[in-house]
C-alpha positions in Angstrom: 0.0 0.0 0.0 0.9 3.8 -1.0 0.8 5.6 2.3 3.0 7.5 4.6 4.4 5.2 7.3 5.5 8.3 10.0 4.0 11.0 10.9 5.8 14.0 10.6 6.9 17.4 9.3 6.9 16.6 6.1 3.5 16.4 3.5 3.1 12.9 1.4 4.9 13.2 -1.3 4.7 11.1 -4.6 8.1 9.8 -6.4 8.5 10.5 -10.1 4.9 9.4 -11.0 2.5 9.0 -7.7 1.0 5.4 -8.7 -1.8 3.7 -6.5 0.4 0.2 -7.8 -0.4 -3.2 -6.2 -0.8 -7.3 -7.5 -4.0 -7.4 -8.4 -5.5 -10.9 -9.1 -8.1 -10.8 -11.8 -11.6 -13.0 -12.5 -9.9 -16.6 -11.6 -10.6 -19.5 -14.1 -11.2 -22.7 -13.6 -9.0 -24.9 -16.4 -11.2 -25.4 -19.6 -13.2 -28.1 -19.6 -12.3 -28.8 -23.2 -9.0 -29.8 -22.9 -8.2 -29.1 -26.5 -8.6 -25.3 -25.8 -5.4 -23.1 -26.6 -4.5 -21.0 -23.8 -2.9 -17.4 -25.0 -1.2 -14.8 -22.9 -1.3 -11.0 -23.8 1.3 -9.6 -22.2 1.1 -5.9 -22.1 2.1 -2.4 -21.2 0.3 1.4 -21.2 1.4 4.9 -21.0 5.2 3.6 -20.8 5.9 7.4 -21.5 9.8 7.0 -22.2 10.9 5.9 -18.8 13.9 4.3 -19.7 15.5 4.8 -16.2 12.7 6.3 -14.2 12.6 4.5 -10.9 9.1 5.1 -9.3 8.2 4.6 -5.7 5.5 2.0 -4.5 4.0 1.5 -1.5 7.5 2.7 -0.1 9.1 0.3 -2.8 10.7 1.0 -5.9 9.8 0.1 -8.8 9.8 0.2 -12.7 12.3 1.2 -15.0 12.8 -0.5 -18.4 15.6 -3.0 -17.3 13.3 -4.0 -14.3 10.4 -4.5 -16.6 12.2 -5.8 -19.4 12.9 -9.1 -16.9 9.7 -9.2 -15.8 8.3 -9.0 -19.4 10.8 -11.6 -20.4 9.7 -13.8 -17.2 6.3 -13.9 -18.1 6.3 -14.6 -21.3 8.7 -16.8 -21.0 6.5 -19.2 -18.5 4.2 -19.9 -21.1 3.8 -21.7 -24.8 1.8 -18.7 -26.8 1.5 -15.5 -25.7 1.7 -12.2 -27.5 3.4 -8.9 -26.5 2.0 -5.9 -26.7 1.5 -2.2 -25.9 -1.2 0.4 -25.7 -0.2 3.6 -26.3 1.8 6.6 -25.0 5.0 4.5 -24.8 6.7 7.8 -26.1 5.9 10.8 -25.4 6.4 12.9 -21.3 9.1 10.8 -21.6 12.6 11.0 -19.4 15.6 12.6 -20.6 17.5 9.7 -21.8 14.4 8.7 -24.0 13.3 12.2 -25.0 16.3 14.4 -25.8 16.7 12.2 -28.3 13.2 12.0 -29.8 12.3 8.8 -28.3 14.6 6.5 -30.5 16.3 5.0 -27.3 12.7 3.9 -26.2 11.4 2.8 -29.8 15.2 0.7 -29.6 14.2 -0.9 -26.4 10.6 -1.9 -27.6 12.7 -3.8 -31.1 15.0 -5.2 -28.6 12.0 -6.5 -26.5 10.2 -8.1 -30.0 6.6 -6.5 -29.3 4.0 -7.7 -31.6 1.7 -5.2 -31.7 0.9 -1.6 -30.3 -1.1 1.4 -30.7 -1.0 5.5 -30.5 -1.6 7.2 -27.9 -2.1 11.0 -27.2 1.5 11.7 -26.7 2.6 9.8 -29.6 1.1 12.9 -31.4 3.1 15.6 -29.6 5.3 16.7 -32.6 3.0 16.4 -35.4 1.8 13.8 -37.7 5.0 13.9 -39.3 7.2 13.2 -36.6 5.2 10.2 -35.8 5.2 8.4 -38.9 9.2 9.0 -38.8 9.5 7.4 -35.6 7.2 4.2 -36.4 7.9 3.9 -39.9 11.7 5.2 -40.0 13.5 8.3 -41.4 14.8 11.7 -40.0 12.7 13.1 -37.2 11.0 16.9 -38.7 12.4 18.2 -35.6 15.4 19.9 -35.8 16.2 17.0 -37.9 18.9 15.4 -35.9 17.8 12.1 -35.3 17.2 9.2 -38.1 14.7 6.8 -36.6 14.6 3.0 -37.3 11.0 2.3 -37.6 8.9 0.2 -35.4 9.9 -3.5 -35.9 6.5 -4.6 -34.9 2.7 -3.7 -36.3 1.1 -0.4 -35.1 -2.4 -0.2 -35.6 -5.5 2.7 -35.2 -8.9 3.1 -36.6 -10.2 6.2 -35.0 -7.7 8.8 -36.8 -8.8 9.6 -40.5 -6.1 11.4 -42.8 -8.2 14.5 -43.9 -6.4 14.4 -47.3 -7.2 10.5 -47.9 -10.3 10.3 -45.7 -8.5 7.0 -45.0 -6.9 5.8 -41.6 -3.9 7.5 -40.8 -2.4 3.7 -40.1 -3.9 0.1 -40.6 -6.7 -0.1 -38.5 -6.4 -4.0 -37.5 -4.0 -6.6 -37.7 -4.2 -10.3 -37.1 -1.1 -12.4 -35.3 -1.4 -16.3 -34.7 -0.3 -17.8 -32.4 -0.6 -21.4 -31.4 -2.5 -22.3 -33.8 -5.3 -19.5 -32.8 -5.7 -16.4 -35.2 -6.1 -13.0 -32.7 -6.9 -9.7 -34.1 -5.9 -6.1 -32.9 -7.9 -3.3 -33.3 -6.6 0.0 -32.1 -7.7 3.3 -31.1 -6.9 6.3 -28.8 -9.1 8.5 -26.6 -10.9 11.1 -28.1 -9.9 14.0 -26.7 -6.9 13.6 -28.1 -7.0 17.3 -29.7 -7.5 18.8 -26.4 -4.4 17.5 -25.3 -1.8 18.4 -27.8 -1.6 21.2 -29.6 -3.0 22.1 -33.0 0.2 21.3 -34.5 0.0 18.1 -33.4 -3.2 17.3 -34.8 -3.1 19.2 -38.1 -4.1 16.8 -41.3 -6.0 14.6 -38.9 -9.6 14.2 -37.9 -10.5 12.1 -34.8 -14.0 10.1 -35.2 -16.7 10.5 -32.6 -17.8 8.0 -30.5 -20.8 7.0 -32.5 -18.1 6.8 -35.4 -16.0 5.0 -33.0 -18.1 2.5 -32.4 -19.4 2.2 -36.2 -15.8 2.0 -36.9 -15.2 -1.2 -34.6 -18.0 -2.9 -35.7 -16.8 -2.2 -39.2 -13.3 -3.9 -38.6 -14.8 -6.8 -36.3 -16.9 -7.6 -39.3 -13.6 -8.1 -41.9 -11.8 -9.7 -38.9 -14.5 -12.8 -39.1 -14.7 -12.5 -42.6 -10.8 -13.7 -42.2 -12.0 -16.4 -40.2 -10.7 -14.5 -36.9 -13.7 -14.7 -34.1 -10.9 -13.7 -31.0 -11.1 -9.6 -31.0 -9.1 -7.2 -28.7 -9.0 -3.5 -29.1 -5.9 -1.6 -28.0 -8.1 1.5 -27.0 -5.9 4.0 -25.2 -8.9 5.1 -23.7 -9.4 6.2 -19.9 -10.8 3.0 -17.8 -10.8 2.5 -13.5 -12.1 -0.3 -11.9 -13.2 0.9 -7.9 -14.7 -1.7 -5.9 -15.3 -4.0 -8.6 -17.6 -1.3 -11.1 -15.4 -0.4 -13.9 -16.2 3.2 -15.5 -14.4 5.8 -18.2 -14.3 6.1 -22.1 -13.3 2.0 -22.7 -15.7 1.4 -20.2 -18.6 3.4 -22.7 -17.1 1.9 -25.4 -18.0 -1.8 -24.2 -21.5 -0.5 -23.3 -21.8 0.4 -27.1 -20.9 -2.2 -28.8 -23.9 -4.7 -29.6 -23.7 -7.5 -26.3 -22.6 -10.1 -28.9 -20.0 -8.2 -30.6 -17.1 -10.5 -31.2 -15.0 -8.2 -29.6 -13.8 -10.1 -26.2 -11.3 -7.5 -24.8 -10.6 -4.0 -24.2 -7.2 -2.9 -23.5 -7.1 0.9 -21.6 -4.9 3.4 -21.2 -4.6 7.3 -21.0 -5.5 8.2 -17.1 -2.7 6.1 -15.6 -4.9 4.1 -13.4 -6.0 0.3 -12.7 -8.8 -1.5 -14.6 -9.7 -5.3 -14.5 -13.4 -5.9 -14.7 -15.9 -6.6 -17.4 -18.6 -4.2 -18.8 -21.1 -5.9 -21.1 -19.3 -8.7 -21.8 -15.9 -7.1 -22.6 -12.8 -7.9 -20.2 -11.5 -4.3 -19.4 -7.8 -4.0 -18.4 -5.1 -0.8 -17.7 -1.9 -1.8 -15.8 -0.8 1.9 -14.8 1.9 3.5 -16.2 5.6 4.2 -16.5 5.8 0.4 -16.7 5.6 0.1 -13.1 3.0 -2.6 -13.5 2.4 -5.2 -16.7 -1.1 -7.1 -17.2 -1.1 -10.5 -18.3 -4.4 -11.2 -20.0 -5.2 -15.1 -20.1 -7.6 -16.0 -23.1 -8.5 -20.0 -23.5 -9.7 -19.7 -27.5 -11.1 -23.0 -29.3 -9.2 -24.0 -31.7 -12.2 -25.1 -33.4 -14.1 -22.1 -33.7 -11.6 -19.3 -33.1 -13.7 -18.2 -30.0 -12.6 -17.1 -26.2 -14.1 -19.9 -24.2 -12.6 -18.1 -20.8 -11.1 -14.4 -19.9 -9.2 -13.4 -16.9 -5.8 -10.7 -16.4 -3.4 -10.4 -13.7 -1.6 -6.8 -13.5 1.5 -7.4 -11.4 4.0 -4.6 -9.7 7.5 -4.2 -11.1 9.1 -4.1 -7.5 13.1 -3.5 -8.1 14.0 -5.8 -5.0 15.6 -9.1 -5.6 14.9 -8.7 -9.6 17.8 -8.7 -11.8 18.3 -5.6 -14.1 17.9 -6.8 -18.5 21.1 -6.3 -19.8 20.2 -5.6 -22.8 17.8 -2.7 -21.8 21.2 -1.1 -19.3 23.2 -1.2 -22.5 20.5 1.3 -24.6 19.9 3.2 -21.4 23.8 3.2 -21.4 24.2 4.4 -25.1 22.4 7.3 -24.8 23.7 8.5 -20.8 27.1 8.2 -22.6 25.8 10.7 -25.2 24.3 13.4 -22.6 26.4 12.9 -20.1 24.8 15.9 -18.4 21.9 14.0 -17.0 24.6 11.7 -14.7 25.0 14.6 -13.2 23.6 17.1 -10.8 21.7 19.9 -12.4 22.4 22.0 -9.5 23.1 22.1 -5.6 20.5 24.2 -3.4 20.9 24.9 0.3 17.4 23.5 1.4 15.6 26.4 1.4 13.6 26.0 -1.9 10.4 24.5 -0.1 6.9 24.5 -1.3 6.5 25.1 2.5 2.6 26.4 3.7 2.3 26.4 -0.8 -1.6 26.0 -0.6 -1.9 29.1 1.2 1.1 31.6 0.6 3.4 32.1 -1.9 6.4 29.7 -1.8 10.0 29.9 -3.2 9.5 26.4 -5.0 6.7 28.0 -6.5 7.7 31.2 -7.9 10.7 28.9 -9.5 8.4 26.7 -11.1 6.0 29.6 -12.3 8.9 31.7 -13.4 10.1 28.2 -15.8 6.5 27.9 -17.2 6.0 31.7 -18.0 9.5 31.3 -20.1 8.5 28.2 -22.0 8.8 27.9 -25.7 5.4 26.7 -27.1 6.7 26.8 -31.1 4.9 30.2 -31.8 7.8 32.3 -31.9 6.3 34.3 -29.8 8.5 36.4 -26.8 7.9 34.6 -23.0 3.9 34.8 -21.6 2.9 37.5 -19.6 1.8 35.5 -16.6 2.3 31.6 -15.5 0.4 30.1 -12.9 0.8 26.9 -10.6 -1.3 24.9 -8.6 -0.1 23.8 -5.2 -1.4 20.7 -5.6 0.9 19.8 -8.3 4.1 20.9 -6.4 4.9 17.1 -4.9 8.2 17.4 -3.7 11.0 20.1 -2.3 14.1 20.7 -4.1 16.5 18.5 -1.8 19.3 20.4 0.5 22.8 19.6 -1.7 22.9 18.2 -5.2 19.9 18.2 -7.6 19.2 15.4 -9.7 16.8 15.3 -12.7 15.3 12.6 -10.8 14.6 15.2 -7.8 13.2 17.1 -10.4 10.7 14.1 -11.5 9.7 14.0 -8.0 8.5 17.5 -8.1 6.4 17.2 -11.2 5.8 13.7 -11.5 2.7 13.7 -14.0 4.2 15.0 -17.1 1.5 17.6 -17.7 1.3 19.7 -20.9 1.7 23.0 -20.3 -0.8 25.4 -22.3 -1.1 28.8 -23.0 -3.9 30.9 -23.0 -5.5 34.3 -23.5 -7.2 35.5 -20.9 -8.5 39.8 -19.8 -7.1 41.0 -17.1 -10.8 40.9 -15.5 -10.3 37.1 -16.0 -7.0 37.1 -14.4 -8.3 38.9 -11.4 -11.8 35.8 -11.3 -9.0 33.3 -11.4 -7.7 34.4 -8.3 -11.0 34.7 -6.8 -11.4 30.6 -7.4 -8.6 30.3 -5.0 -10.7 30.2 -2.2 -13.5 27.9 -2.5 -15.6 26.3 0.3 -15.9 22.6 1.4 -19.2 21.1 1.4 -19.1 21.7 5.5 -18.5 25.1 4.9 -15.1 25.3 5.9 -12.4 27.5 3.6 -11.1 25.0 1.2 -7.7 27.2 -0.4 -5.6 26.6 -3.0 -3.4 29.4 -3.5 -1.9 29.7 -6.9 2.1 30.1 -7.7 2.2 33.0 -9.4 4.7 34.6 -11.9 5.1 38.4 -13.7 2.3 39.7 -11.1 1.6 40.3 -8.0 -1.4 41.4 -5.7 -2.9 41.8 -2.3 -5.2 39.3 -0.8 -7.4 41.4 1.9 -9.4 38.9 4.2 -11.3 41.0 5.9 -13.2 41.4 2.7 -15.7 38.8 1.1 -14.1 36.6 -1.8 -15.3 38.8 -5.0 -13.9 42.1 -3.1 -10.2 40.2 -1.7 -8.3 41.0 -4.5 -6.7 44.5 -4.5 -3.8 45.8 -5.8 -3.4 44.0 -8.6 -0.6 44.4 -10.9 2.5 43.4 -13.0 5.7 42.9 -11.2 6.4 46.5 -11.9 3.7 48.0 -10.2 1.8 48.9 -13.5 -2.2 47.8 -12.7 -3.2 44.9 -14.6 -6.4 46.5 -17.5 -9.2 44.8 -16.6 -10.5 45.3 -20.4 -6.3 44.0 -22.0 -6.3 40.9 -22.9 -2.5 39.0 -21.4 -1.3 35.3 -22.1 -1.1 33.4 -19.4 0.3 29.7 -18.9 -0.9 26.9 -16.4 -1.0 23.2 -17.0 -3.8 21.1 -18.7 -5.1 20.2 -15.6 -5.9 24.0 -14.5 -6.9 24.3 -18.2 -9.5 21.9 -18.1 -11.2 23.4 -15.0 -9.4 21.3 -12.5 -9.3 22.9 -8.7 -12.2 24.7 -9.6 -10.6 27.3 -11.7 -13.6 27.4 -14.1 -12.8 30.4 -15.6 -9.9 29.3 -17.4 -12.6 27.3 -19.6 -13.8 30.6 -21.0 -10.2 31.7 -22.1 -10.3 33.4 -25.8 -8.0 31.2 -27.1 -5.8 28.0 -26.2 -2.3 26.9 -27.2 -0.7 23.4 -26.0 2.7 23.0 -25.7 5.2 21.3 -23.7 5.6 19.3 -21.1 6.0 21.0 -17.6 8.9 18.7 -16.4 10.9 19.2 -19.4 10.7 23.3 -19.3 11.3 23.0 -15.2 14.2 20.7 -16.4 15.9 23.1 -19.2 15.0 26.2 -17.2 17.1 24.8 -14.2 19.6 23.7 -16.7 20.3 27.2 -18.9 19.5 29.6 -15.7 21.5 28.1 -13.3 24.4 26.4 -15.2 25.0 23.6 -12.4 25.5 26.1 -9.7 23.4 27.1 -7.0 19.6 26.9 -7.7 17.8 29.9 -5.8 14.5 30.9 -5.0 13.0 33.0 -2.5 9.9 34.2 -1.6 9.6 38.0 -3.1 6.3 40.0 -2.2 4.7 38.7 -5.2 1.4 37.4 -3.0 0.6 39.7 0.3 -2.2 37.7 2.2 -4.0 40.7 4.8 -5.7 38.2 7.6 -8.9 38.8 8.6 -9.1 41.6 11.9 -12.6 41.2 13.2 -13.3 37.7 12.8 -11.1 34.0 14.0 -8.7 32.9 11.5 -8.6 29.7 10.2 -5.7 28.0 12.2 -2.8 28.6 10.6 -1.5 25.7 8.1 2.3 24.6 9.8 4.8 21.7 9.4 2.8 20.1 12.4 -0.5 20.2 11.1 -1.8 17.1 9.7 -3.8 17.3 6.9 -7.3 14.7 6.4 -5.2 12.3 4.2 -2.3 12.2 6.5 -4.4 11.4 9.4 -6.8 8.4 7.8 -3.2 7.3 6.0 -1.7 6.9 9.9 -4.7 5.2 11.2 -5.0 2.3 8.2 -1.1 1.8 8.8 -1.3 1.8 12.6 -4.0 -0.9 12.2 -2.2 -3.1 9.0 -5.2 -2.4 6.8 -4.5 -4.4 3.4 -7.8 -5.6 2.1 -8.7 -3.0 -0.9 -7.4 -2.8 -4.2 -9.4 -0.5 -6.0 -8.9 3.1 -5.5 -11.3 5.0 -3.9 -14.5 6.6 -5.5 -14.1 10.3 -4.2 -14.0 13.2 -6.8 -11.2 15.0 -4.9 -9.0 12.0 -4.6 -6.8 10.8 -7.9 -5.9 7.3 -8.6 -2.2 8.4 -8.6 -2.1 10.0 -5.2 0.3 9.1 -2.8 -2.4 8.6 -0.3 -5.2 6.8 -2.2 -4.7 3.5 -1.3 -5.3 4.9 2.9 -8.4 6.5 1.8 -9.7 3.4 -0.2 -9.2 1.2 2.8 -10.5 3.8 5.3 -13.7 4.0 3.4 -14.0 0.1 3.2 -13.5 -0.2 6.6 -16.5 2.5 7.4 -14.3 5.3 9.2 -14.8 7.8 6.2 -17.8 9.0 4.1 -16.6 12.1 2.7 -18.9 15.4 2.0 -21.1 15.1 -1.2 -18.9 13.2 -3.1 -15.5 14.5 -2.0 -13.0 13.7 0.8 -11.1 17.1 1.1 -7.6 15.3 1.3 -5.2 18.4 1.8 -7.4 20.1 4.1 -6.1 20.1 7.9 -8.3 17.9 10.0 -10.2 19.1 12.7 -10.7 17.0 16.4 -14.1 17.1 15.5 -13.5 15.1 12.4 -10.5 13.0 13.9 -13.1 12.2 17.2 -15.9 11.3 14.5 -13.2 9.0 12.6 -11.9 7.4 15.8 -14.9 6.8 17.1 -16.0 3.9 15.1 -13.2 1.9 16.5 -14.9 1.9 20.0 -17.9 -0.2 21.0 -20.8 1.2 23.7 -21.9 4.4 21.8 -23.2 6.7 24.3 -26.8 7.7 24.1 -28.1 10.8 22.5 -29.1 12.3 26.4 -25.3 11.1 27.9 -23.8 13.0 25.1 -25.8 16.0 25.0 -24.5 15.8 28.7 -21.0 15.3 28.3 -20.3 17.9 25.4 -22.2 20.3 27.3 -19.7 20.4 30.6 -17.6 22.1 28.0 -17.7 26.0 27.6 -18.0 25.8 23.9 -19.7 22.9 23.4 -22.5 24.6 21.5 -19.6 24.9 18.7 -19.6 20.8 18.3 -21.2 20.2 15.5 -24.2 18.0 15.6 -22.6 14.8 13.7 -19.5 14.7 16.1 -21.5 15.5 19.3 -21.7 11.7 19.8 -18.5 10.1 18.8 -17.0 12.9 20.6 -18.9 12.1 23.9 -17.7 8.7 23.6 -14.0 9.2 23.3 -14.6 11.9 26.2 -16.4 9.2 28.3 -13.3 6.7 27.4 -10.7 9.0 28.6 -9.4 8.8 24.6 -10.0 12.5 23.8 -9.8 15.3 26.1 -10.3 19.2 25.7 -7.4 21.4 25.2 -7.5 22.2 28.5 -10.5 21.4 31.3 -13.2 23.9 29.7 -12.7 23.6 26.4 -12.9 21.2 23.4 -12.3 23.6 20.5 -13.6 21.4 18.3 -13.1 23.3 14.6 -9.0 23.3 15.5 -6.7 21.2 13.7 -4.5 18.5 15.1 -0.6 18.5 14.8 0.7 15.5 14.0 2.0 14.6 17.8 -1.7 15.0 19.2 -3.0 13.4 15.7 -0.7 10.3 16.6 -1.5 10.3 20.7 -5.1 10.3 20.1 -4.4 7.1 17.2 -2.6 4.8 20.0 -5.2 5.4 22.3 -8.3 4.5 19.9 -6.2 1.4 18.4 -5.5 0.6 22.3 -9.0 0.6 23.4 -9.9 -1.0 20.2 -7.7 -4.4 21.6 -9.0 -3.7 24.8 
């Protein structure tokens, strides 16, 4: 499980990419009952995303990298008579910088050296045009900069849902058919969608993307000439989003299986695209997505008739790439080696800081690890020639990491910005500018201040909190001084996530226009690189946010190193008790499949400790002993009547301020000696927890709960 072991200073923190990773055992199968039945394995990959020599942290373990994989790949496949290798998408693409400062040829090398059979595009695979993708499957010198010759794909690449506007054909073959054992097995592939939306118009230019009720015509269509060449055993390699949480599977693959007819010959759909887990089955269609970064691999067992061509049984296993005991491919070590002998510059430290560029109290004041990260954004070169943006922005929430005291690493980098993110630019008023700002401070569904405070760069302002949210913003200007026009339109550059709404900011949705470009990682990477020259990588905290705290009512209590956040606390209580039963993520809105602290919530939730509030768990926000009493509670049997509580919270000066919900769990813990007021009168019951009381108040509960 993915969870922080300690309590302490520090916030969870997610390594390179923040995967929820674990063994998960799929549908078991009993053996066919015709024993004459081939069994195939598909052995397969998603959203690889160039991670040559990535090493990603699971469940406190490492994992991944391509040597890693590359023996369990060879293991698997190697344990049985047929099987088929494949991938789904995104293998190139957000890629590290021994894959990507070479245009991805070091990771299209390692896929030859592996022998794949078959894969299909992804997304990424369309960064750099239409152009630079053919180059890289098919072979030839790579449009950009034109500096690298690719080999060409040694293996069949196949799409059906991207039409060549110039042909009105498929921009590659839609299908292909391998055999294997005997057994004929064909490949249909596709990629999500919104594909458009995620690159930039560059990217897409020539191409059209077919909608889903074209998708779906479009599988049909192929299906059809697949069993017209006697091949009844179908999977599409959809790099489409798919999660399986507490055995309902859901996303784009997920619609997809709903829409084809419930006898379509079609028996799986391989996922991809959101990085998450999916192993279920959705109108008669096995549904599977192993992760990414090749942290995980799923083994998808068919049993096919050799009679009939048809899948008499269906199951996958996805299984964690864990580093320990597992001997690194040599093969793979001598491509990764190849190209770190070329750039030698990523064996070694970027820079050397002296621990004080934090994202320290980031969600609600401007940090130095912010302004750095803004300041590399606002200077990134999207391809339109055009001079650096007039304002980046960062959200706090995808700041995972501080810059370590000593010697940077690229890899400390990763750790920062671990979800290769496009970055996009956009034109927004300066009215708009000052409404983004605004969405800073929502609300939780409890009514409690739920703030996000963005990382800003080439502005500044004044954040007056004695005023209501549409009056807080004053003073707002360019770094200068000079008031930003409410009427001028600026550029401004966040990632996709902010683009697409995400934390709330809604307004960037109404921005005049839109540019992708790219990825945030490798700007933070070259900006640390040409501004900083191996030296000493600074950052401070300049004046650029000036937060004016409320005079006439309570603040908020103030967000430390010793407050512990919702997540942190439910993550220390499904540690403290060994809680390993889930392994599905969880199913609130607020809580991605990546983050560090997923897996905690998931089991919390199983276990019954944690509901949320209307859909949403709030895991950054600090806890409150109200909330922690109402958790804790549940451990402890003998719930104290509604009169014994009313009695007991009311022997407290401010009990009136308990809210009604914790009034009885609160009463109990009170009436067990497990939670006591902060001193004899009082229970303050809207105050957050540091981590030392957080962990006291755990022990006690766990105690009683043996008791």
């Amino acid at each position: 499980m993915f969870w922080k072991k300690v309590l302490g200073k520090s916030t969870l923190r997610v390594a390179t990419a923040a995967l929820l990773l674990t063994q998960l055992l799929g549908a078991a199968g009993s053996v066919s009952a015709a024993g004459n039945d081939v069994e195939v394995h598909l052995i397969g990959i998603n959203d690889f995303h160039g991670q040559l020599d990535t090493t990603s942290i699971v469940g406190d373990k490492k994992a991944g990298t391509a040597p890693i994989l590359a023996t369990y790949l060879k293991e698997a496949q190697a344990k049985y008579e047929h099987s088929l290798l494949f991938h789904n998408g995104d293998s190139v693409g957000a890629s590290a910088p021994a894959s990507s400062l070479d245009r991805d040829e070091p990771t299209m090398e390692w896929m030859n050296m592996m022998g794949f059979d078959v894969g299909s595009l992804g997304n990424h695979e369309f960064d750099q045009g239409v152009a630079a993708l053919k180059a890289q499957i098919f072979g030839g010198l790579d449009p950009k900069e034109g500096k690298v010759t690719h080999a060409g794909a040694k293996f069949d690449y196949v799409n059906a849902n991207v039409i060549e506007t110039a042909t009105g054909k498929t921009l590659i073959k839609p299908y292909v058919i391998k055999e294997v054992g005997g057994v004929k097995i064909g490949f249909i592939g596709l990629v999500t969608k919104s594909t458009p939306a995620k690159v930039s118009p560059s990217g897409t230019a020539g191409v059209r993307f077919l909608s889903a009720e074209e998708e779906v015509e479009a599988v049909n269509k192929y299906a059809k000439e697949l069993q017209d060449q006697g091949v009844e055993t179908i999977i599409v390699l959809a790099h489409d989003p798919a999660t399986t949480k507490e055995g309902v599977t859901t996303g784009e693959a997920a619609d997809l299986a709903k829409a084809l007819p419930a006898d379509s010959p079609v028996d799986v759909i391989v996922a991809g695209d959101n990085h998450a887990l999916a192993n279920g089955e959705v109108n008669g269609k096995l549904i599977v997505q192993a992760y990414s970064y090749g942290t995980a691999f799923e083994d998808i067992k068919l049993m096919i008739d050799p009679a009939t061509g048809d899948v008499t049984e269906k199951s996958a296993t996805v299984t964690t790439t864990f580093q320990e005991g597992v001997k690194e491919d040599p093969e793979s070590l001598a491509i990764i080696k190849k190209s770190l002998d070329k750039h030698p510059e990523l064996t070694k430290p970027v820079g050397t800081t002296d621990g004080s560029v934090t994202r320290t109290d980031a969600y609600n004041n401007e940090a130095p690890l912010g302004n750095l990260i803004a300041d590399s954004m606002r200077e990134a070169d999207f391809g339109d020639k055009a001079s650096a943006a007039d304002f980046a922005f960062m959200n706090p929430g995808g700041i995972r990491a501080d810059l370590p005291q000593g010697d940077v690493t690229f890899a400390d980098l990763a750790k920062i910005q671990p979800f290769g993110n496009t970055l996009v630019k956009l034109e927004l008023t300066g009215e708009q500018i000052k409404t983004l700002l605004q969405q800073q401070w929502g609300t939780n569904a409890d009514g409690t201040p739920n703030t996000k405070t963005l990382q800003i760069s080439g502005l500044k302002y004044t954040a007056d909190f004695n005023k209501p949210v549409a009056e807080r913003v004053t003073g707002l200007s360019l770094e200068d001084g000079t008031p930003i026009d409410p009427a001028k339109t600026y550029t401004a550059v966040v990632n996709n996530f902010m683009a697409a709404g995400g934390d709330n900011y809604k307004v960037l949705l109404d921005a005049k226009s839109s540019l992708a470009g790219p990825i945030d990682l490798d700007v933070f990477y070259q900006y640390i690189v040409d501004t900083y020259k191996g030296g000493s990588i600074e950052a401070k905290n300049e004046g650029r946010i000036t937060n004016l705290a409320a005079s006439t009512e309570p603040t908020e209590t103030p967000v430390t190193t010793e407050v512990i956040s919702r997540a942190e606390f439910v993550s220390a209580l499904v540690d403290m008790l060994k809680l390993n039963k889930v392994t599905t993520a969880p199913a609130f809105k607020d809580v991605a499949a990546n983050a560090a602290y997923a897996d905690a919530i998931a089991e919390a939730t199983h276990a019954g400790f944690i509901q949320g509030y209307g859909g949403n768990f709030y895991p950054d926000r600090d806890i409150t002993r109200e909330e922690a009493a109402t958790i804790l509670a549940k451990l402890v049997k003998d719930q104290a009547t509604d009169k014994d509580a009313a009695t007991i919270i009311a022997s407290f000066e401010d009990g009136k301020s308990v809210s009604a919900y914790a009034i009885k769990p609160m009463a109990k813990l009170i009436d067990k000696g497990i939670f006591a007021g902060t001193d004899k009168k009082s229970l303050q019951p809207k105050q957050g927890l540091t981590t030392n009381d957080a962990k006291a108040l755990i022990e006690k509960a766990v105690a009683a709960k043996a008791s």
